[in-house]
N, C-alpha and C positions, 0 to 999 in steps of 0.2 A: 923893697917890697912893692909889687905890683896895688896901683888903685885902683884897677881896671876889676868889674865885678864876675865873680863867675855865674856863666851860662850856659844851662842845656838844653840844646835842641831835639826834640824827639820826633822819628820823623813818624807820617802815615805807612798805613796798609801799602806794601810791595815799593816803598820809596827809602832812599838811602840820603847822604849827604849834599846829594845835587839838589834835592827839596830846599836847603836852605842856603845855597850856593852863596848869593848875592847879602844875604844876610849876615853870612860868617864873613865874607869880604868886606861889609861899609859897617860892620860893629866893632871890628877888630880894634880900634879905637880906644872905643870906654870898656870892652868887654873880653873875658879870656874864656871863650867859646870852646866846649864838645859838642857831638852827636852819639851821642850813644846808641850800640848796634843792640835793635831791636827785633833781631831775624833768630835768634837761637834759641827762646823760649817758647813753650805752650800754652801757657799762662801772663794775664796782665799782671800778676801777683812775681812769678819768677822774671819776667820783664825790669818790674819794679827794682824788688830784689838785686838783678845784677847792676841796675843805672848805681842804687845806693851804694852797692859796695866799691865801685868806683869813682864815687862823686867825690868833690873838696864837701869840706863839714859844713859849709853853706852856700848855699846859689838860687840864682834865680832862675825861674825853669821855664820852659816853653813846650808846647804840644800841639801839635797839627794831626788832625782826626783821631788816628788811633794812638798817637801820640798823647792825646787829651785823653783818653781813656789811661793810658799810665802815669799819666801827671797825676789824677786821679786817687793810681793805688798809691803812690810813692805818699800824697797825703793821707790816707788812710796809715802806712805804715810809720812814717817817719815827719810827720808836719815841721816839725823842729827846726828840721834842715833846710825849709824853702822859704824864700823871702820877698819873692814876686812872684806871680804867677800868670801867664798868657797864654791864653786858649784859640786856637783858629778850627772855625770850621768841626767842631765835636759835639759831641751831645752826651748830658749827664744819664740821660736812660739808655735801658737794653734795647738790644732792636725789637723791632716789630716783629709779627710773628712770620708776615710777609718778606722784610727781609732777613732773616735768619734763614728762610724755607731758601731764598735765593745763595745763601753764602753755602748751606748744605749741598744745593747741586751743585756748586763751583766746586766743592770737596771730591762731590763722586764724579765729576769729570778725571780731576786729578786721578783719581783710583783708577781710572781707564787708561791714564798715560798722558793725559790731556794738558798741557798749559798751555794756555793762550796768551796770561799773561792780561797789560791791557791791549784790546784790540780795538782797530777801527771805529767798531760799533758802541764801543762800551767809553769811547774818549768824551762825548756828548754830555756823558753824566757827570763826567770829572772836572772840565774845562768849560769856558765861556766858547760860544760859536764863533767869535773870532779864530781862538788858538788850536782849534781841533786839526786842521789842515799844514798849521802854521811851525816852526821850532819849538816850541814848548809842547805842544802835542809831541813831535815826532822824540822830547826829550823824555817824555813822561812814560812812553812806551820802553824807549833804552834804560829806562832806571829800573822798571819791573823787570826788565829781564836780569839785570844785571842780581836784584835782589832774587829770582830764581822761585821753582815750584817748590822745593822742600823748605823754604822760608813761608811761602806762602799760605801752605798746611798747618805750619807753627800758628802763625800768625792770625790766619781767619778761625781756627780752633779756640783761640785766647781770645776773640772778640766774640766767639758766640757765648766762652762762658763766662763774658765779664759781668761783674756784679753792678747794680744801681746804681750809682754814684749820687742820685739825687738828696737818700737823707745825708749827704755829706756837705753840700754846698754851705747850709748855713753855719759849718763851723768854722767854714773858707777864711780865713782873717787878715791876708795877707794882701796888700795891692796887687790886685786882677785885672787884667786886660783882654777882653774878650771881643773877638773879632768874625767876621763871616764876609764871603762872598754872596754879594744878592740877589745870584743867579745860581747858587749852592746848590744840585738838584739832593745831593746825598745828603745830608745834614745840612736842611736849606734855617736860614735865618728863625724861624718859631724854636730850633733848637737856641739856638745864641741866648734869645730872649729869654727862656727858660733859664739856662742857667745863668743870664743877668740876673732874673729875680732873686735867684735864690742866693747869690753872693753879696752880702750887703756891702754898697759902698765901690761894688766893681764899674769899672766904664765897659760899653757897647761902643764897637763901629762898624758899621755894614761898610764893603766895599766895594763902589760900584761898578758894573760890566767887567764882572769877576764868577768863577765857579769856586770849585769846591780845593784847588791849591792857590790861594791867591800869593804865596811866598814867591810861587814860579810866575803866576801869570799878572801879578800886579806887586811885582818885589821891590820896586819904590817906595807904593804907599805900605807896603806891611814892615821895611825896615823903618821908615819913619814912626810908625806905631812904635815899634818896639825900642824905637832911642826913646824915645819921650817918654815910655813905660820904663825903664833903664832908670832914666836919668831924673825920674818923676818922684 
């Protein structure tokens, strides 16, 4: 029998298992690592739903942006089953009205025929000014495509109608690891803080000359978080 813990990786908006490339490679160790595919639902709630009904009966779970948001529901449904929890880069509230307006035009682009995908222009928001030019840009744009426009509809659909997650935090009881890049523009660090408050007992670590994937763009220091959170 395996001592090695189970752990799921869930990845962000239009990101697949390349998001946590480096992490399923130096845990493989202590840890008997999925990614559960998050491109086939509408819903953070049917998201949920299918991680559970394929997960072991306990594990420690992990989420990267909208991944956080189904870490989220999966606590709301089923707390029972999760026995760590670590957050990068998410926020416990809905969006703004500003960006919800923003995910909406991205929808009726799509309705025209439109993916773009991440582009050029839009890597800025995602990444630190270093990696925009550099291979983790140029890998960040090949993962959206590869996750595709009719995921992407699933997907920005279930984030506009995800629920608060805020009155949830304080029932959070589980060892939390909550993390953020401190150059986040999308969910910059006041999100992190926020949901530290409200998790009694969680750690915060900002990570520095980092954007808003730091799994890709600082995969060193975010798998050492997550041994230490692992093995903690």
């Amino acid at each position: 029998m395996s001592d090695k813990q189970a752990l799921l990786l869930l990845p962000g908006l239009l990101c697949d298992e390349r998001l946590w490339r480096e992490q399923i490679r130096d845990l493989a160790d202590i840890a008997d690592i999925g990614v559960p595919d998050l491109t086939q639902d509408d819903s953070v709630a049917g998201m949920a739903a299918r991680v559970l009904a394929q997960a072991p009966p306990r594990f420690a779970l992990a989420g990267l942006s909208m991944g956080g948001y189904v870490a989220f529901e999966i606590l709301r449904q089923q707390p029972q089953r999760v026995r760590k929890l670590a957050l990068f880069d998410t926020s416990a509230a809905p969006d703004s009205p500003l960006r919800a307006m923003q995910r909406r035009a991205g929808l009726r682009l799509l309705d025209r025929g439109r993916f773009a995908g991440v582009t050029q222009q839009l890597l800025p928001s995602l990444v630190h000014a270093e990696h925009v030019d550099g291979p983790v840009g140029a890998e960040v744009r090949a993962m959206a495509q590869r996750v595709g426009a009719q995921a992407y509809r699933r997907q920005q659909l279930a984030i506009l109608e995800r629920p608060d997650s805020r009155p949830l935090l304080a029932s959070i009881a589980v060892p939390t690891l909550i993390a953020v890049g401190e150059d986040d523009r999308l969910t910059p660090p006041a999100a992190a803080e926020e949901i530290h408050r409200g998790i009694a007992g969680s750690v915060l670590e900002r990570i520095a000359q980092c954007g808003h994937l730091p799994t890709m763009e600082r995969p060193q220091v975010a798998t050492a978080l997550l041994r230490r959170w692992l093995q903690g």
